[in-house]
C-alpha positions as CSV (number, residue, x, y, z in Angstrom):
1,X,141.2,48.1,52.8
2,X,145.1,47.8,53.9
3,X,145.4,47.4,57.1
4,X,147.7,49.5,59.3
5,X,150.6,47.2,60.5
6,X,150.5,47.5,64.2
7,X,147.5,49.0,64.8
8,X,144.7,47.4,66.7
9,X,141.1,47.6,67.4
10,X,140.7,47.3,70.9
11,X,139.8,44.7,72.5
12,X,139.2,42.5,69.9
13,X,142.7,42.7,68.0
14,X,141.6,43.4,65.0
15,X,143.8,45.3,62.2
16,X,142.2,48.7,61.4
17,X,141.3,47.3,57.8
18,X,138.9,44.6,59.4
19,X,136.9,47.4,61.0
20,X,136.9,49.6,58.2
21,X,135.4,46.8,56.0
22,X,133.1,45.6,58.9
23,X,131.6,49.0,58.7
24,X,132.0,49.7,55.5
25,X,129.4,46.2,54.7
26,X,127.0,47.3,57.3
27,X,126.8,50.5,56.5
28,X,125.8,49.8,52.7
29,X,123.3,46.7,53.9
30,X,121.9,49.7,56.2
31,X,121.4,52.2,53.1
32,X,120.3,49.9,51.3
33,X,123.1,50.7,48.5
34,X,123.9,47.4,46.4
35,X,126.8,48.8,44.3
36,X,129.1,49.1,47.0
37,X,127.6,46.4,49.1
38,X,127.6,43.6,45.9
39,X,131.7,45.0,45.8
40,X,132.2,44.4,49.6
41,X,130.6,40.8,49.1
42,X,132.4,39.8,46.1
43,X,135.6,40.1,48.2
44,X,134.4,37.6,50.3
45,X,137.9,36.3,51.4
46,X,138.3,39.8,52.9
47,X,134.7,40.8,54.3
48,X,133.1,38.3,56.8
49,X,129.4,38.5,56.0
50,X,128.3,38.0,59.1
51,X,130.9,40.2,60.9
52,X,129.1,41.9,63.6
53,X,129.0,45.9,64.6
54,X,130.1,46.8,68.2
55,X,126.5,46.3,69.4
56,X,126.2,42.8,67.9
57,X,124.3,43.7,64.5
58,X,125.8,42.4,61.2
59,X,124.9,43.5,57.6
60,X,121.6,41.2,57.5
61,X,120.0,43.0,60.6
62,X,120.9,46.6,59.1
63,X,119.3,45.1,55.9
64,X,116.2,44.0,57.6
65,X,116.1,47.0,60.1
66,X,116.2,49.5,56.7
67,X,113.5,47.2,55.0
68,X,115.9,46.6,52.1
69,X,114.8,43.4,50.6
70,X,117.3,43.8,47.6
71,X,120.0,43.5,50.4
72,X,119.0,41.3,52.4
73,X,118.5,38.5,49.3
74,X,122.3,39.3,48.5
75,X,123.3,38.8,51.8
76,X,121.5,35.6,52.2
77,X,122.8,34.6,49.1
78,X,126.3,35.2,50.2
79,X,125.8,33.3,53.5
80,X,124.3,35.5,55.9
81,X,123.1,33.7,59.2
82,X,119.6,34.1,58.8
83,X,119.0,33.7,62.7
84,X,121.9,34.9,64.1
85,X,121.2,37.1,67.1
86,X,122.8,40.2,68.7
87,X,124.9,39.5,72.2
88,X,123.9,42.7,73.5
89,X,119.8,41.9,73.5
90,X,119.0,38.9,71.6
91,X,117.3,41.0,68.0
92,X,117.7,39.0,65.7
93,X,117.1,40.4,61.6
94,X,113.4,39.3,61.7
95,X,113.2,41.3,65.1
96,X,114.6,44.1,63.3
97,X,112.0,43.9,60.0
98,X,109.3,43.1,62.2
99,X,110.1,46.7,64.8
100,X,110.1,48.7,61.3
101,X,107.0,47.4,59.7
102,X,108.8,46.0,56.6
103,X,106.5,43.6,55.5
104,X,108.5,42.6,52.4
105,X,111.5,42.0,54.4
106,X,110.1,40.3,56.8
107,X,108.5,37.8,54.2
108,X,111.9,37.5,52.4
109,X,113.5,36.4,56.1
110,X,110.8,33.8,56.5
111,X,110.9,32.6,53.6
112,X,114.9,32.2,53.9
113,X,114.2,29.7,57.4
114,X,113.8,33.0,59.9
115,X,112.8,31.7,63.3
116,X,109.7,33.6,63.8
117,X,109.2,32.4,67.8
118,X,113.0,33.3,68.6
119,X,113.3,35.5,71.4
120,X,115.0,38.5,72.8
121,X,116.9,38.1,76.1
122,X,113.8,39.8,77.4
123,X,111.6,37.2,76.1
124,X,110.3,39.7,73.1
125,X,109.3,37.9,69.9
126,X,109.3,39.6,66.6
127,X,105.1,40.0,66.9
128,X,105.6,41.7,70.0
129,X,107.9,44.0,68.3
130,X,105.4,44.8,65.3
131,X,103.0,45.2,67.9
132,X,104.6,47.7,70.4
133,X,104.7,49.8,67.1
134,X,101.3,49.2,65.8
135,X,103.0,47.8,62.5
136,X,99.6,46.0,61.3
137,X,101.3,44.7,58.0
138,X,104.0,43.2,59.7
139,X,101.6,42.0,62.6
140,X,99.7,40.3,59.8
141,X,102.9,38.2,58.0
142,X,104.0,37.1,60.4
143,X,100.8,35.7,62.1
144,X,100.0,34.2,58.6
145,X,103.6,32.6,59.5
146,X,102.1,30.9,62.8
147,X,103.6,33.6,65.0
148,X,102.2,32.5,68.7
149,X,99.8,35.6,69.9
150,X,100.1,34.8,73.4
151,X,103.6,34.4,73.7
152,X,104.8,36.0,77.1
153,X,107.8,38.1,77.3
154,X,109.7,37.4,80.7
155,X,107.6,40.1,82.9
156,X,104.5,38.4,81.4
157,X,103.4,40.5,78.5
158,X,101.8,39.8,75.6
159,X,101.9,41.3,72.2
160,X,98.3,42.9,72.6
161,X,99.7,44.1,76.5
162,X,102.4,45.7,73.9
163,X,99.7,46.7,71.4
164,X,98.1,48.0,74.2
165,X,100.8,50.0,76.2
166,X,101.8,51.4,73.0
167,X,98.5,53.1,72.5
168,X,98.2,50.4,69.1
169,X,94.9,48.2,70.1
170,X,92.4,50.3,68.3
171,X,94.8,51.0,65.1
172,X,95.5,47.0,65.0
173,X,91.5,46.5,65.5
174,X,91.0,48.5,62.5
175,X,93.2,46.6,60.0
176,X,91.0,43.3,58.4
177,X,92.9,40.1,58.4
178,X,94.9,41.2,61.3
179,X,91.8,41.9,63.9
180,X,90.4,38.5,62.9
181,X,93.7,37.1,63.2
182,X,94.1,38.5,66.9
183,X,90.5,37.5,68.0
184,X,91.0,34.7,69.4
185,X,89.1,33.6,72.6
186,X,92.0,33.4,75.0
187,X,93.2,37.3,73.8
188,X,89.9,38.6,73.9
189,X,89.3,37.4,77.3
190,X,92.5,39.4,78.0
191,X,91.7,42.6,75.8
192,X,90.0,44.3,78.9
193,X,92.7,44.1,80.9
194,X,95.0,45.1,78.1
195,X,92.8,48.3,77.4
196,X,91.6,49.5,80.2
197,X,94.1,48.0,83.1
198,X,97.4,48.5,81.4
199,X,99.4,52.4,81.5
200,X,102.1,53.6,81.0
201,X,104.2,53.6,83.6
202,X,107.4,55.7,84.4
203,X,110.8,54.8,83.3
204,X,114.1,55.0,85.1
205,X,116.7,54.0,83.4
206,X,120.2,52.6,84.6
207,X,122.7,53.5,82.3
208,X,122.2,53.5,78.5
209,X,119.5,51.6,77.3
210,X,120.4,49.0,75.2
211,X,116.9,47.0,75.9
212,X,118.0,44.3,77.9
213,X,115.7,43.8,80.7
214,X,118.1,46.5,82.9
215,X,115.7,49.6,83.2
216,X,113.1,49.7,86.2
217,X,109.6,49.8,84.7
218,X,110.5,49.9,81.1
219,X,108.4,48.1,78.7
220,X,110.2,48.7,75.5
């Protein structure tokens, strides 16, 4: 971990050491190894547990995006910000375990203080991210959690509009609690419009995407 003297990462001056142990942490959160990431923590005057990637994402979010709750409980225990969000698009770790289906992270987030209505800069809410996959375990924790169904994103969509857009509706139906969870009047007046109303619709994207409300027609 020495830095190199004179050698910095551009352009946030940081000695080479810094990013080596920045990545070093996330990478083993993001594994899910917790030999080397339980020696990264335990030289916490030299490895910031929340020190964030190039993208925004620290150690906690690769935890939660792997479904690693072994890592993520270590990196709470260490300090990790449990709603500490990325610049780049707002995902916050929740986001992350909720996208992947991890239903035992996700349950480990909340019941560390995870904001389950916090939002992406897009308006997306963790549900709306379970939902866009079809993840029905994750749909169901964190609706068990008080998750709002009819939450909007900022172009208006809900997380059955993601459901449905992502070709998840009848999977979702399928799965007891979560269809009981999901029927309530106000979405089931809006189901048929969801189903049958709402396609896919072509993408063009401007520049990389980095889902942050930047690409013409994109509903990811």
């Amino acid at each position: 971990f020495q830095a190199e003297d004179g050698i910095r990462d551009q352009p946030r001056s940081r000695g080479l050491g810094d990013v080596y142990k920045r990545q070093a942490l996330g990478a083993a959160a993001a594994a899910g190894l917790m030999a080397p990431l339980m020696a990264l923590l335990g030289r916490s005057e030299e490895v910031a547990v929340d020190a964030k990637a190039y993208n925004g994402t620290t150690a906690l979010m690769f935890a939660a995006q792997g479904g690693h709750s072994a890592a993520i409980a270590a990196l709470l225990a260490a300090g990790a910000e449990i709603n500490g969000a990325a610049e780049i698009n707002g995902y916050t770790a929740l986001m992350w375990a909720a996208r992947g289906g991890h239903a035992a992270a996700i349950a480990a987030l909340l019941a560390a203080g995870a904001e389950v209505e916090a939002k992406m800069i897009d308006g997306r809410t963790a549900l709306m991210l379970a939902a866009q996959g079809g993840q029905a375990a994750a749909i169901e924790a964190l609706l068990e959690a008080g998750a709002e169904v009819e939450a909007k994103m900022n172009n208006g969509r809900t997380a059955l509009k993601q459901a449905a857009n992502g070709g998840h509706v009848a999977a979702i139906a399928a799965q007891e609690p979560v269809a009981a969870l999901f029927a309530t009047p106000a979405v089931l007046g809006a189901a048929a419009f969801a189903v049958n109303e709402l396609k896919p619709v072509p993408v063009t994207y401007v520049g990389n995407c980095v889902e942050i409300n930047q690409c013409v027609g994109c509903t990811r």
